[in-house]
MOPAC internal coordinates of N, CA, C and O (Angstrom, degrees):
PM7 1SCF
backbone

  N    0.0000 0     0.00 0     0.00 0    0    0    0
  C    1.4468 1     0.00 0     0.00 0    1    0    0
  C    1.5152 1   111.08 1     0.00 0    2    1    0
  O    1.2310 1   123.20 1   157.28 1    3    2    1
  N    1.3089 1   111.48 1   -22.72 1    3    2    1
  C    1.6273 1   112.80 1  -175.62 1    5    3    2
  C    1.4144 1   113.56 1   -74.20 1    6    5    3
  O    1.2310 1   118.62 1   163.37 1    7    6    5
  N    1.3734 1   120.23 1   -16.63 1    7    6    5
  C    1.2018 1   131.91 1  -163.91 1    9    7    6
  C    1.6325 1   110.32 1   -85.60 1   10    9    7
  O    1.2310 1   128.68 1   124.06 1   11   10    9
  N    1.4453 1   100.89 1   -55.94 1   11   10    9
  C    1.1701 1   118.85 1   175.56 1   13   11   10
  C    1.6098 1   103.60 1   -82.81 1   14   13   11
  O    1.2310 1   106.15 1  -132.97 1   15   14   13
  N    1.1086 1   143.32 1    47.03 1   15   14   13
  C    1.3552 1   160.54 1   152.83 1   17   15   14
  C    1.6141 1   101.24 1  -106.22 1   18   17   15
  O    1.2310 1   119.15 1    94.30 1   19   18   17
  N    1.1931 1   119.22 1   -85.70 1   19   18   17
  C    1.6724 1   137.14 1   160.89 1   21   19   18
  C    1.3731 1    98.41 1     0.39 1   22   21   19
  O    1.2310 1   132.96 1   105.51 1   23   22   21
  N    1.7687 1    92.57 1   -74.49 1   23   22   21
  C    1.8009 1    90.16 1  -148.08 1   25   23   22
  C    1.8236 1    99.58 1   -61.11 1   26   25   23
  O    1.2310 1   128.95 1   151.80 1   27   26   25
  N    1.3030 1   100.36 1   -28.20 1   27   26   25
  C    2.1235 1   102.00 1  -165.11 1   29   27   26
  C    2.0557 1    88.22 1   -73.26 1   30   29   27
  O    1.2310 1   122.18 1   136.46 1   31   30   29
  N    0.8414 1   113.43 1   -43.54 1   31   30   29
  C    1.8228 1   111.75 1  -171.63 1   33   31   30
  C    1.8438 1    94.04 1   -60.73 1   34   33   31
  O    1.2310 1   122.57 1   117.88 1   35   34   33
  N    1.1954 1   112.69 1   -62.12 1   35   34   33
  C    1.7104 1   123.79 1   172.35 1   37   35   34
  C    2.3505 1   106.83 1   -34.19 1   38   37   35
  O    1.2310 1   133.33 1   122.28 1   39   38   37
  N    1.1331 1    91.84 1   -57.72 1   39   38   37
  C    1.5719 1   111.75 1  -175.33 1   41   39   38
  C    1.8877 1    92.94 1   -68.51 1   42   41   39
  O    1.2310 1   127.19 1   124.81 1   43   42   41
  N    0.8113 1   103.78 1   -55.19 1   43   42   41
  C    1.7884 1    94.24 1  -174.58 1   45   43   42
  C    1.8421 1   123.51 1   -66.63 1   46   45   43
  O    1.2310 1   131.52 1   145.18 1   47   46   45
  N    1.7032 1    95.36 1   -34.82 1   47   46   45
  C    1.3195 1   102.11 1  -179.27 1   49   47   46
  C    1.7921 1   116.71 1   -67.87 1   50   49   47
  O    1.2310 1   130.30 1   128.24 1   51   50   49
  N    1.9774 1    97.74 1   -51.76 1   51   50   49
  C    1.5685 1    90.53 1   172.82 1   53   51   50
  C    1.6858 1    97.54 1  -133.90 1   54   53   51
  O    1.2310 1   118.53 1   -79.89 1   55   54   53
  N    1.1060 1   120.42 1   100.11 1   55   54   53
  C    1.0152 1   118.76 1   167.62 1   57   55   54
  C    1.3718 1   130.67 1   -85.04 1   58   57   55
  O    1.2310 1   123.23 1   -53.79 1   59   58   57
  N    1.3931 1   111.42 1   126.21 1   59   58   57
  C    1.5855 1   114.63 1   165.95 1   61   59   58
  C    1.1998 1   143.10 1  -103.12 1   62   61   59
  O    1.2310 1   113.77 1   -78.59 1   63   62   61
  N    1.2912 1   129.38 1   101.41 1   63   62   61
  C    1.5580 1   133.03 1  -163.38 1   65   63   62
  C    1.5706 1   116.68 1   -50.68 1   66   65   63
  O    1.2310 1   123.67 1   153.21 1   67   66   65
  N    1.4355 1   110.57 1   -26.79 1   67   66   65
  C    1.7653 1   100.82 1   174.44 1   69   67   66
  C    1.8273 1   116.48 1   -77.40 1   70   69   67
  O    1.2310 1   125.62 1   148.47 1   71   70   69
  N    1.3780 1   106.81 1   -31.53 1   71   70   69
  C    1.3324 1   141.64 1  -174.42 1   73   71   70
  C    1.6862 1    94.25 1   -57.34 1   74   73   71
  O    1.2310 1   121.01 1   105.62 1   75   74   73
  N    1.8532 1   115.67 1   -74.38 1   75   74   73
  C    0.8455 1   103.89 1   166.34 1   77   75   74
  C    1.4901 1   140.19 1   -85.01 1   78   77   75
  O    1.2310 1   119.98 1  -165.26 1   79   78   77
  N    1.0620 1   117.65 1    14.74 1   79   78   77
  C    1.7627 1   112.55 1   150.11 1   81   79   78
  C    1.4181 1   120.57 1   -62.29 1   82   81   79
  O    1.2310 1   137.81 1   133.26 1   83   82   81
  N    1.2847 1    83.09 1   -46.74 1   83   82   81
  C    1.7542 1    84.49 1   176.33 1   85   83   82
  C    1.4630 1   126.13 1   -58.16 1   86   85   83
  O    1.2310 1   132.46 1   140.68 1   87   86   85
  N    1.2323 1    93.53 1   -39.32 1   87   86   85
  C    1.5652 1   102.06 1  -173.45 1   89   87   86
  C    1.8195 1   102.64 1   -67.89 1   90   89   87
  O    1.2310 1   130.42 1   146.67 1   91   90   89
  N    0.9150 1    97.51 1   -33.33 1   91   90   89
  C    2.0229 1   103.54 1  -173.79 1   93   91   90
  C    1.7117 1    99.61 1   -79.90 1   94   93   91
  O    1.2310 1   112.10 1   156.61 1   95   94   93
  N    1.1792 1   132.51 1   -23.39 1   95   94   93
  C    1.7871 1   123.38 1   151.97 1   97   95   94
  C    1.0816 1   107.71 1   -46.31 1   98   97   95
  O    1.2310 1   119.33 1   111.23 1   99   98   97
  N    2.1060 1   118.89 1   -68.77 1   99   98   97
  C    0.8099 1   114.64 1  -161.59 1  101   99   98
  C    1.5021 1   123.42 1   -63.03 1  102  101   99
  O    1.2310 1   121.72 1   155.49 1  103  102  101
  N    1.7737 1   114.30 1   -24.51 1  103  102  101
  C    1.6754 1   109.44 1   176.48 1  105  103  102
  C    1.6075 1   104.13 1   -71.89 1  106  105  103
  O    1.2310 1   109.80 1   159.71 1  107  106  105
  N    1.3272 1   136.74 1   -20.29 1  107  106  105
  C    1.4460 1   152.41 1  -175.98 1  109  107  106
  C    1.6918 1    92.34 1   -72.53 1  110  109  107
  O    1.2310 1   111.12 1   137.36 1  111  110  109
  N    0.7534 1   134.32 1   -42.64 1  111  110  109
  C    1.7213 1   134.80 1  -179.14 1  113  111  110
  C    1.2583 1   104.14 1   -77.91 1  114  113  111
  O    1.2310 1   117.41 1   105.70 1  115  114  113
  N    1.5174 1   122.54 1   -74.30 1  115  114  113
  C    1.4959 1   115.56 1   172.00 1  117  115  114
  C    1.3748 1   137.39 1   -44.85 1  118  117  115
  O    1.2310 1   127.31 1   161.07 1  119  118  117
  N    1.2651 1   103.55 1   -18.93 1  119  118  117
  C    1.4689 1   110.30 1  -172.23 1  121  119  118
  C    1.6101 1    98.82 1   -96.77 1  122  121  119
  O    1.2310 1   120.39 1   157.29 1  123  122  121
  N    1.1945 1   116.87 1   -22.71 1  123  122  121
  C    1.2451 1   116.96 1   178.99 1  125  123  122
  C    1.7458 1   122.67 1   -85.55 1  126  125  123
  O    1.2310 1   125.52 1   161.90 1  127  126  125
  N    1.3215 1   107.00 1   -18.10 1  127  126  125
  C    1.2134 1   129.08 1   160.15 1  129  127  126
  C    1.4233 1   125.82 1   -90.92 1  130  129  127
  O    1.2310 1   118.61 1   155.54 1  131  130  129
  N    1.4752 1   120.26 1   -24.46 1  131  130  129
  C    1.3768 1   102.52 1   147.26 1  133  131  130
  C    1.3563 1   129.36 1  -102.45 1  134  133  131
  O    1.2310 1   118.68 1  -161.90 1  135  134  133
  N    1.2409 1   120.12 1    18.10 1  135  134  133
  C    1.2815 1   136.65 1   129.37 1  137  135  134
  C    1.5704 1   119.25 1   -27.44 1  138  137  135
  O    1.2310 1   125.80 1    95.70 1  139  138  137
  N    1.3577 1   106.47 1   -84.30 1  139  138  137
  C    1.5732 1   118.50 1   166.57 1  141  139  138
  C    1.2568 1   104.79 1   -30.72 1  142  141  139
  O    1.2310 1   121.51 1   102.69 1  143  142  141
  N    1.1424 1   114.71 1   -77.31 1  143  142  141
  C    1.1978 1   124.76 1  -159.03 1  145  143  142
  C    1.7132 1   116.49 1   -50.76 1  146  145  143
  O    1.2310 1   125.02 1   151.78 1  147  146  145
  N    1.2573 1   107.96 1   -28.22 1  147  146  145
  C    1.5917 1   119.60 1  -178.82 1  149  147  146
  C    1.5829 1    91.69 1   -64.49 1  150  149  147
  O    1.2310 1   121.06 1   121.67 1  151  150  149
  N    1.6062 1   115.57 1   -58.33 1  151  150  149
  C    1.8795 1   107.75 1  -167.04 1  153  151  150
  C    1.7214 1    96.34 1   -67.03 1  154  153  151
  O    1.2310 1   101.22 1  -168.92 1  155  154  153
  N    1.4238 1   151.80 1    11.08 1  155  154  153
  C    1.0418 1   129.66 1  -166.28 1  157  155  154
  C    1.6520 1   102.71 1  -142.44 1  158  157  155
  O    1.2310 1   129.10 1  -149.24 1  159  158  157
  N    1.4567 1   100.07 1    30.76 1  159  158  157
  C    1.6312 1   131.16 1  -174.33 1  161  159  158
  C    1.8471 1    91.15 1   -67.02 1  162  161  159
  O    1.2310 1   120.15 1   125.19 1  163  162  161
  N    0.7946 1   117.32 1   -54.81 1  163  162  161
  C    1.4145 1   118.60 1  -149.73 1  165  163  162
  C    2.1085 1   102.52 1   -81.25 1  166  165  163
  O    1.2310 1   128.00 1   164.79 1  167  166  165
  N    1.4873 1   102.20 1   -15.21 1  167  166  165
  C    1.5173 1   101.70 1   170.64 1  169  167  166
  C    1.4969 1    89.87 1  -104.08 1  170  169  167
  O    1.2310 1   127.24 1   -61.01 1  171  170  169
  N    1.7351 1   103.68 1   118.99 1  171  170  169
  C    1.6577 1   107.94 1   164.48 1  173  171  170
  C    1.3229 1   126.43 1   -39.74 1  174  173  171
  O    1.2310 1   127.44 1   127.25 1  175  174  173
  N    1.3463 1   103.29 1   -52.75 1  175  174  173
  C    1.7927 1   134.51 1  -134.23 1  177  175  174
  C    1.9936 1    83.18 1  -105.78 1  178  177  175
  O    1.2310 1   116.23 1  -172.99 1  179  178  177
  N    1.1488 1   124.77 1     7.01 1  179  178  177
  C    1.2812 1   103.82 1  -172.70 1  181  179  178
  C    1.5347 1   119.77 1   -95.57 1  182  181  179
  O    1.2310 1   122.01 1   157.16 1  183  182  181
  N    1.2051 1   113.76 1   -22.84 1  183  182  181
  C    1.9612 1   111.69 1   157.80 1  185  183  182
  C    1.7382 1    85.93 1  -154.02 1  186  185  183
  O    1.2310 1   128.77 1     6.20 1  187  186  185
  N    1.1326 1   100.70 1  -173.80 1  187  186  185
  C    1.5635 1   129.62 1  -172.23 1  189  187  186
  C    1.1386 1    93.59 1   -88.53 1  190  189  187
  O    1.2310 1    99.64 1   135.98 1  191  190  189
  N    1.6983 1   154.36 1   -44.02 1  191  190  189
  C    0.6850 1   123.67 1   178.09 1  193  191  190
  C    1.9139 1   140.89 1   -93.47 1  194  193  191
  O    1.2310 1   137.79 1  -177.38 1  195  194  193
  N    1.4866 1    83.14 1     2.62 1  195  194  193
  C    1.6674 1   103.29 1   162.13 1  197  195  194
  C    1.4379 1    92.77 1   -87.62 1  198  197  195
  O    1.2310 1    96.80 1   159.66 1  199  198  197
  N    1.0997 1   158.70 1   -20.34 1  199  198  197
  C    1.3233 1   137.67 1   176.57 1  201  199  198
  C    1.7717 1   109.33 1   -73.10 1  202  201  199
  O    1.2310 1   121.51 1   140.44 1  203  202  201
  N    1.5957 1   114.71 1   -39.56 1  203  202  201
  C    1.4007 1   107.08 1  -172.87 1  205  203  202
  C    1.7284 1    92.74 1   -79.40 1  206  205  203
  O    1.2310 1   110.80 1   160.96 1  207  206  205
  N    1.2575 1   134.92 1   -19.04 1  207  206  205
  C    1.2849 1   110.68 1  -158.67 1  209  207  206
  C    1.7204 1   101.34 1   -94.53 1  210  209  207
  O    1.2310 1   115.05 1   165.43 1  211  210  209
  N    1.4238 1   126.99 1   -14.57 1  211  210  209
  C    1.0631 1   138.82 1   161.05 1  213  211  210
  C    1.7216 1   117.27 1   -78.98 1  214  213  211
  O    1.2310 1   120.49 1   172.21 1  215  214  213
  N    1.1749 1   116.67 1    -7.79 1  215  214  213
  C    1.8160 1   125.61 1   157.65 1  217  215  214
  C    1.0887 1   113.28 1   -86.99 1  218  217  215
  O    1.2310 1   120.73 1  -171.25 1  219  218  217
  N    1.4296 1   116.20 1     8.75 1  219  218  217
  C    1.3407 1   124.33 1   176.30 1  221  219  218
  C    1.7474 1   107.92 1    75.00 1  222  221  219
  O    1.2310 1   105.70 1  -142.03 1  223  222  221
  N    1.0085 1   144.11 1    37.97 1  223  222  221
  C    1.1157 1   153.89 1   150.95 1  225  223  222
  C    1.9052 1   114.48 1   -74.24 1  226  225  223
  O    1.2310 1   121.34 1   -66.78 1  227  226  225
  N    1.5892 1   115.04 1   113.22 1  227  226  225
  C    1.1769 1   114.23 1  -178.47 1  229  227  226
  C    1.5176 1   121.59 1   -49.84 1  230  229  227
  O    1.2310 1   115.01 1   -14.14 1  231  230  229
  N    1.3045 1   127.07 1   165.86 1  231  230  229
  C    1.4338 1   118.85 1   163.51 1  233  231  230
  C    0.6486 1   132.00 1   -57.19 1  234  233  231
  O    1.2310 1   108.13 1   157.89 1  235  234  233
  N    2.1811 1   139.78 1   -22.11 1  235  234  233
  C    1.1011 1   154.96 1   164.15 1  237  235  234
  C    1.3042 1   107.29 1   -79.56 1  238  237  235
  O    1.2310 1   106.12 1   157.52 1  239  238  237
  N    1.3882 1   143.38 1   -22.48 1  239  238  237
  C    1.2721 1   120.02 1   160.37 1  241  239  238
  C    1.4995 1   111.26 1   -98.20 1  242  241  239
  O    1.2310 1   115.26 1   175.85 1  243  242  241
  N    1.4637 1   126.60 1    -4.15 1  243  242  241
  C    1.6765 1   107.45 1   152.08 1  245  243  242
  C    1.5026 1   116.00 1   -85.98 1  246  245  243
  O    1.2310 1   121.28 1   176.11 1  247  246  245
  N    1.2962 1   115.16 1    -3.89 1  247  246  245
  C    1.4714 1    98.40 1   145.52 1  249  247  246
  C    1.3367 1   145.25 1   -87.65 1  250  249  247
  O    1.2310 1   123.85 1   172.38 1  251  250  249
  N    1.5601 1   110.22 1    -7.62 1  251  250  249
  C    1.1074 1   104.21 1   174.29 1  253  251  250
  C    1.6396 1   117.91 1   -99.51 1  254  253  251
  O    1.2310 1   128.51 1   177.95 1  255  254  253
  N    1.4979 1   101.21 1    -2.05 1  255  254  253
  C    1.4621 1   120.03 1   171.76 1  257  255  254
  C    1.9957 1   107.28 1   -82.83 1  258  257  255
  O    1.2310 1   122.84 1   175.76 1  259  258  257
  N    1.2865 1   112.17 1    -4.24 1  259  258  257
  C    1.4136 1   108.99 1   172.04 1  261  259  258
  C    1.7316 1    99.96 1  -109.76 1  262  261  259
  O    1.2310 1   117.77 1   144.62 1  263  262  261
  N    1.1579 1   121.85 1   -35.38 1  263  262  261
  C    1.3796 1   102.43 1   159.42 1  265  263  262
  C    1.3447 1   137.00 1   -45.38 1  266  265  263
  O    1.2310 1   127.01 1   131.46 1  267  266  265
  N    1.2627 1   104.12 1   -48.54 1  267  266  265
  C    1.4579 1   128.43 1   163.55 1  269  267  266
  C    1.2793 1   114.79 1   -31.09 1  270  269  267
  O    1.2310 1   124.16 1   106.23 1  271  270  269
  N    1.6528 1   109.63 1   -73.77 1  271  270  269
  C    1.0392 1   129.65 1   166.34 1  273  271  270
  C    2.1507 1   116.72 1   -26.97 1  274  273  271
  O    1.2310 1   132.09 1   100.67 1  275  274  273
  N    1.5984 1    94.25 1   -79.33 1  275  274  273
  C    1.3240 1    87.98 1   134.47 1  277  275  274
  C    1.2903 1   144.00 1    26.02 1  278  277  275
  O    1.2310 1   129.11 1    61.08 1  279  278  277
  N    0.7545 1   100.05 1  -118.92 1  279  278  277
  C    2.1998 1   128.71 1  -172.04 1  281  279  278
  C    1.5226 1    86.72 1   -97.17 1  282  281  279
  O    1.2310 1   113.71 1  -174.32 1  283  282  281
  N    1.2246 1   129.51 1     5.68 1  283  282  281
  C    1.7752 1    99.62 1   161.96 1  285  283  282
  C    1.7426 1   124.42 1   -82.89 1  286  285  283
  O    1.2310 1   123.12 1   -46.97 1  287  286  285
  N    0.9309 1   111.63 1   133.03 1  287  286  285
  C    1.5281 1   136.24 1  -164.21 1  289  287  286
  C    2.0500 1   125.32 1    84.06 1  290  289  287
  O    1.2310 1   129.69 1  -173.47 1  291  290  289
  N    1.7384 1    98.93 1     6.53 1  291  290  289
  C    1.3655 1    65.14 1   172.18 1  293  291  290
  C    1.3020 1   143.64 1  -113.28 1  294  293  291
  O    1.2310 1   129.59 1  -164.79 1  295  294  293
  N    1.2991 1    99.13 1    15.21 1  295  294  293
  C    1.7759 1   134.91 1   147.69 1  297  295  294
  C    1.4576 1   111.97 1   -44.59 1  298  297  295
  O    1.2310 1   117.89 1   142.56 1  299  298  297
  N    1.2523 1   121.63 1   -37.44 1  299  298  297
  C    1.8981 1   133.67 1  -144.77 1  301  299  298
  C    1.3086 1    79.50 1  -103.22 1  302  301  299
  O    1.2310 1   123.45 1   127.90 1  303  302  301
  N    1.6814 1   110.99 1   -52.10 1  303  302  301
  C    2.0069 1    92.71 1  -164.52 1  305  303  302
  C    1.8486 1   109.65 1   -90.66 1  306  305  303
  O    1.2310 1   121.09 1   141.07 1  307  306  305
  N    1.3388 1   115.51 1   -38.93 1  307  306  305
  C    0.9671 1   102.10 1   163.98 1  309  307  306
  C    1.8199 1   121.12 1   -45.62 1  310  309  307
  O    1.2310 1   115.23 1   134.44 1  311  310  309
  N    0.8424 1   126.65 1   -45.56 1  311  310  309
  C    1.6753 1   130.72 1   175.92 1  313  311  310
  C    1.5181 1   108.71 1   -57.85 1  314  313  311
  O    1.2310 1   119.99 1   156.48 1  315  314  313
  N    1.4365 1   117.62 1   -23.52 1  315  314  313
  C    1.3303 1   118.56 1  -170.46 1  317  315  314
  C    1.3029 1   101.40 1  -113.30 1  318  317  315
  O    1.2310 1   115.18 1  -172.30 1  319  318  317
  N    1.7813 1   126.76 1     7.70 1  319  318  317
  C    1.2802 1   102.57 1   169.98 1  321  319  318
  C    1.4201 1    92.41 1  -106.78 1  322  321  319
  O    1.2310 1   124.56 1   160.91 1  323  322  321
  N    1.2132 1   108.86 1   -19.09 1  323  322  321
  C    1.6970 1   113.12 1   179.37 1  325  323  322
  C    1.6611 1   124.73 1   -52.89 1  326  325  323
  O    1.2310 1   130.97 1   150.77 1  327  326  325
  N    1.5541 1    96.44 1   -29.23 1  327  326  325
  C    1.6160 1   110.20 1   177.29 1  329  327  326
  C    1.3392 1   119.91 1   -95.92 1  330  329  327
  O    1.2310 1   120.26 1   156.15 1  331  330  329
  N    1.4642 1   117.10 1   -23.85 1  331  330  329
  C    1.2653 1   127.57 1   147.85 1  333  331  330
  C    1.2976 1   125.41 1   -19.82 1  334  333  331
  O    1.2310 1   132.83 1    96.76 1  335  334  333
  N    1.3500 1    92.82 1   -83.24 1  335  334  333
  C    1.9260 1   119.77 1   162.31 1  337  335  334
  C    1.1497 1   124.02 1   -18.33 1  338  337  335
  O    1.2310 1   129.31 1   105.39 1  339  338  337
  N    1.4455 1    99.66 1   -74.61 1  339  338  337
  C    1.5987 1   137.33 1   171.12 1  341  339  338
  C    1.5495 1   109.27 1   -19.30 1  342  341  339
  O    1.2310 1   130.86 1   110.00 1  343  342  341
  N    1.9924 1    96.65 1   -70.00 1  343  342  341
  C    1.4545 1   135.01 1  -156.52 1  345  343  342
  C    1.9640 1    83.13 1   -56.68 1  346  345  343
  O    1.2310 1   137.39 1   107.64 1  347  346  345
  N    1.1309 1    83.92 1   -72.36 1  347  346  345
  C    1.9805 1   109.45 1  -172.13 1  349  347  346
  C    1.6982 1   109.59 1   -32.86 1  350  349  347
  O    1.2310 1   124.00 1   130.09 1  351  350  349
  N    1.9940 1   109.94 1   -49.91 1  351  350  349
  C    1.4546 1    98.09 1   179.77 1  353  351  350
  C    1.6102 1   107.57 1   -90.80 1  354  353  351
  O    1.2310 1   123.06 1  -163.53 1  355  354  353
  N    1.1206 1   111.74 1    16.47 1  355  354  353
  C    1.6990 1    97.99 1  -176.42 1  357  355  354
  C    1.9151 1    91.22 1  -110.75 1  358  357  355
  O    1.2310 1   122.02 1   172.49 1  359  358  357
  N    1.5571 1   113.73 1    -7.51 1  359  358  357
  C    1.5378 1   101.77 1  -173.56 1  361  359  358
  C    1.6883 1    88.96 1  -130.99 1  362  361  359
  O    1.2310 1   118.86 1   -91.79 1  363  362  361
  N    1.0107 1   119.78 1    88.21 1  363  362  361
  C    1.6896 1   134.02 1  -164.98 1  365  363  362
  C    1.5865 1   102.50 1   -88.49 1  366  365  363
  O    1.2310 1   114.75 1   176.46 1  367  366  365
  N    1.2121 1   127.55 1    -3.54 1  367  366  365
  C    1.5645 1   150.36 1   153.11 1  369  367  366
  C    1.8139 1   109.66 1   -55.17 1  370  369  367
  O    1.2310 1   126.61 1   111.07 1  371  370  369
  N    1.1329 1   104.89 1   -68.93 1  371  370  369
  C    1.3080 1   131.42 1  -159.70 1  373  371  370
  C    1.2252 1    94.50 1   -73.92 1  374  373  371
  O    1.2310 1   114.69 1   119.60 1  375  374  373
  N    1.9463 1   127.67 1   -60.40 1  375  374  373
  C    1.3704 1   123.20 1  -170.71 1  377  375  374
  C    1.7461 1   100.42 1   -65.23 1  378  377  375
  O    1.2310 1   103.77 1   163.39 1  379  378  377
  N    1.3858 1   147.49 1   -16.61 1  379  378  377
  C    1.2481 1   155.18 1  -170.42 1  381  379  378
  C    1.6405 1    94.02 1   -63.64 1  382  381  379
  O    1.2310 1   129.93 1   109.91 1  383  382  381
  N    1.5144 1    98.46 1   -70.09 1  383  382  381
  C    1.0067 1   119.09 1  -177.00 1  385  383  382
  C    1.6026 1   126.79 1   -45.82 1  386  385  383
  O    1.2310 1   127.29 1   147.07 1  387  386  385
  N    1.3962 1   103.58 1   -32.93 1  387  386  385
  C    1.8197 1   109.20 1  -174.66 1  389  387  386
  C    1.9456 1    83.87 1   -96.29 1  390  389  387
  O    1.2310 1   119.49 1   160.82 1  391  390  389
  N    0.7726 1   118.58 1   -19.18 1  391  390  389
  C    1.6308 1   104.75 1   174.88 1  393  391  390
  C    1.1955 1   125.51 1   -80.15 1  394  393  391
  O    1.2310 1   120.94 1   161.55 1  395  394  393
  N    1.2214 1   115.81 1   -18.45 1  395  394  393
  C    1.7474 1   138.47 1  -168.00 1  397  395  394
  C    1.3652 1    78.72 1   -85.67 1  398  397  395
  O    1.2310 1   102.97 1    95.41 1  399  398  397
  N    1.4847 1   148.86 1   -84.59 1  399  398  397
  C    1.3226 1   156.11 1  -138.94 1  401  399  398
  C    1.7679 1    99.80 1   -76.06 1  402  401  399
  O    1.2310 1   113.92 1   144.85 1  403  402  401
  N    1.2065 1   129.12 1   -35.15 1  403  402  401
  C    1.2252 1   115.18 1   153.03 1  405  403  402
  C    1.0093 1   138.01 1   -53.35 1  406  405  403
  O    1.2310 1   123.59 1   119.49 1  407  406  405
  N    1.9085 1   110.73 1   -60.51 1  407  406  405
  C    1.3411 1   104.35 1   176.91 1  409  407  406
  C    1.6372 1   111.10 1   -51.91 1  410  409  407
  O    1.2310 1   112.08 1   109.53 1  411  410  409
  N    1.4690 1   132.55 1   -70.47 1  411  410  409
  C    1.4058 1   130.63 1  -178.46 1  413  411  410
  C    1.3440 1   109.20 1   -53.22 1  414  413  411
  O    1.2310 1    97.94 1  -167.92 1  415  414  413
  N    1.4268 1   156.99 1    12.08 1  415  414  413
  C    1.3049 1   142.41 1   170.47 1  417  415  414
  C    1.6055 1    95.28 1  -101.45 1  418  417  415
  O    1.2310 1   121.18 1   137.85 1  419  418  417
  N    1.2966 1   115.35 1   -42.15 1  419  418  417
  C    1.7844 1   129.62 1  -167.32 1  421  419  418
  C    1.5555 1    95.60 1    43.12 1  422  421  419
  O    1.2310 1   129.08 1  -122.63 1  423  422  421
  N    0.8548 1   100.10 1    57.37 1  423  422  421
  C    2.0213 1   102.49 1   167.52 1  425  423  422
  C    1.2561 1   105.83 1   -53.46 1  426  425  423
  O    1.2310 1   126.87 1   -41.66 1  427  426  425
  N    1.5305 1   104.39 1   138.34 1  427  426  425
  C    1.6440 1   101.05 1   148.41 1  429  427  426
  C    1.2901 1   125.77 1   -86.91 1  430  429  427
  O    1.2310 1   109.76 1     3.37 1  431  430  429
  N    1.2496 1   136.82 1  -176.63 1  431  430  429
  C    1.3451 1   140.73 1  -154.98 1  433  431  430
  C    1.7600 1    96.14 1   -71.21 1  434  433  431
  O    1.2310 1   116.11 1   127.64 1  435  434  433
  N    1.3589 1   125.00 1   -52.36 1  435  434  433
  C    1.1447 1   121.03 1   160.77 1  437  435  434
  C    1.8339 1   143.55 1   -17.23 1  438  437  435
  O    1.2310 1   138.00 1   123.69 1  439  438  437
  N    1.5185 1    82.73 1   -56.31 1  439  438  437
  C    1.5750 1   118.43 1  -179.54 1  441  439  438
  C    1.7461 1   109.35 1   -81.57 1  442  441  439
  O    1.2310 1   119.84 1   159.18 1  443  442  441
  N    1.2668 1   117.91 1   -20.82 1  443  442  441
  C    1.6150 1   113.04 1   174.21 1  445  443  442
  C    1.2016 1   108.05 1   -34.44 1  446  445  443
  O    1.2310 1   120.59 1   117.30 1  447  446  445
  N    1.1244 1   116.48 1   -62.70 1  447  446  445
  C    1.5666 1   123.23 1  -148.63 1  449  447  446
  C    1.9091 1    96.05 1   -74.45 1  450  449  447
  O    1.2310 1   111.66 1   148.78 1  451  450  449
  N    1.1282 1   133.32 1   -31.22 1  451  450  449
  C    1.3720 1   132.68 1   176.77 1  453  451  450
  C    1.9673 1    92.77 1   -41.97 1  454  453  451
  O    1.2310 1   125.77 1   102.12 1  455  454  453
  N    1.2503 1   106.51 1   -77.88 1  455  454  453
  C    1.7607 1   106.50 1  -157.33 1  457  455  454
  C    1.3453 1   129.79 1   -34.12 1  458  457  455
  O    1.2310 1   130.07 1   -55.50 1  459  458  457
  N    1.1512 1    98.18 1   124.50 1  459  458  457
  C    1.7223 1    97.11 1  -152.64 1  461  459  458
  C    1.5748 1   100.20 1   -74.29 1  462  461  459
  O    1.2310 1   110.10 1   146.08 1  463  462  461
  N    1.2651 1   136.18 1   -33.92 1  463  462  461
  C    1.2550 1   140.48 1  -156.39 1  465  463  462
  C    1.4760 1    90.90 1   -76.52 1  466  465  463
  O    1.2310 1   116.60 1   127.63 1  467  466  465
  N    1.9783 1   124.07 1   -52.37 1  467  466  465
  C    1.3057 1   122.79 1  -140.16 1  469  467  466
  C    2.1752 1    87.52 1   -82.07 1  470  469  467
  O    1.2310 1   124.24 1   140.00 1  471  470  469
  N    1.1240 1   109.47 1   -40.00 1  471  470  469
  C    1.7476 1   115.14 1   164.85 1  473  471  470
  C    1.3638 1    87.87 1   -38.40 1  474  473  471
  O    1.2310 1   103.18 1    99.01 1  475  474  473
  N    1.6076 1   148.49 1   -80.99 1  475  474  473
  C    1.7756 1   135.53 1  -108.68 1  477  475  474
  C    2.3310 1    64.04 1   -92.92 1  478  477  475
  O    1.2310 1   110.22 1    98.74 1  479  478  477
  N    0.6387 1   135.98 1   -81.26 1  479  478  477
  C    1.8789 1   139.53 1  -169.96 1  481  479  478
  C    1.4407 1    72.75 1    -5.97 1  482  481  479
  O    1.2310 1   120.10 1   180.00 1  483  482  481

């Protein structure tokens, strides 16, 4: 309940109308998926979220466990492309260097993952 206090005190203080549209798709998806998942309670093995709601997990926490699901990692990669960046304009040596091996490798999308330098980035 504390959580969902936050976000409604957060939503009242500065609210944003693009922010929350989005967010009301995304409860329109979840809710519609654990929907499903409620009629398909009785097959364990039939999504992940008929498995938590059949472990006895309420509908409000398998929904907020598919949000989760969700928005997990894009905090982790955004932060890690952000330091990347960071790393790259504060060491203007190093970004030279991973650019030199691009331009002359001209990988295709395939071949990214070969470059040994743009892998150690």
């Amino acid at each position: 309940w504390a959580f969902q206090w936050v976000d409604w005190l957060e939503g009242a203080l500065s609210p944003d109308p693009e922010a929350a549209e989005s967010m009301h798709h995304v409860d329109q998806f979840v809710s519609s998926v654990v929907e499903e998942a409620e009629k398909q309670k009785a097959d364990s093995e039939a999504t992940y979220q008929a498995r938590l709601l059949k472990a006895g997990l309420s509908v409000s926490e398998t929904r907020a466990q598919c949000k989760d699901l969700i928005f997990a990692g894009t905090d982790s990669t955004g932060m890690n492309l952000a330091t990347i960046c960071f790393m790259l304009a504060k060491h203007p040596e190093k970004y030279e260097k991973l650019k030199k091996e691009l331009f002359e490798a001209k990988p295709s999308e395939d071949e990214v993952q070969s470059l040994p330098y743009l892998r150690g980035v």
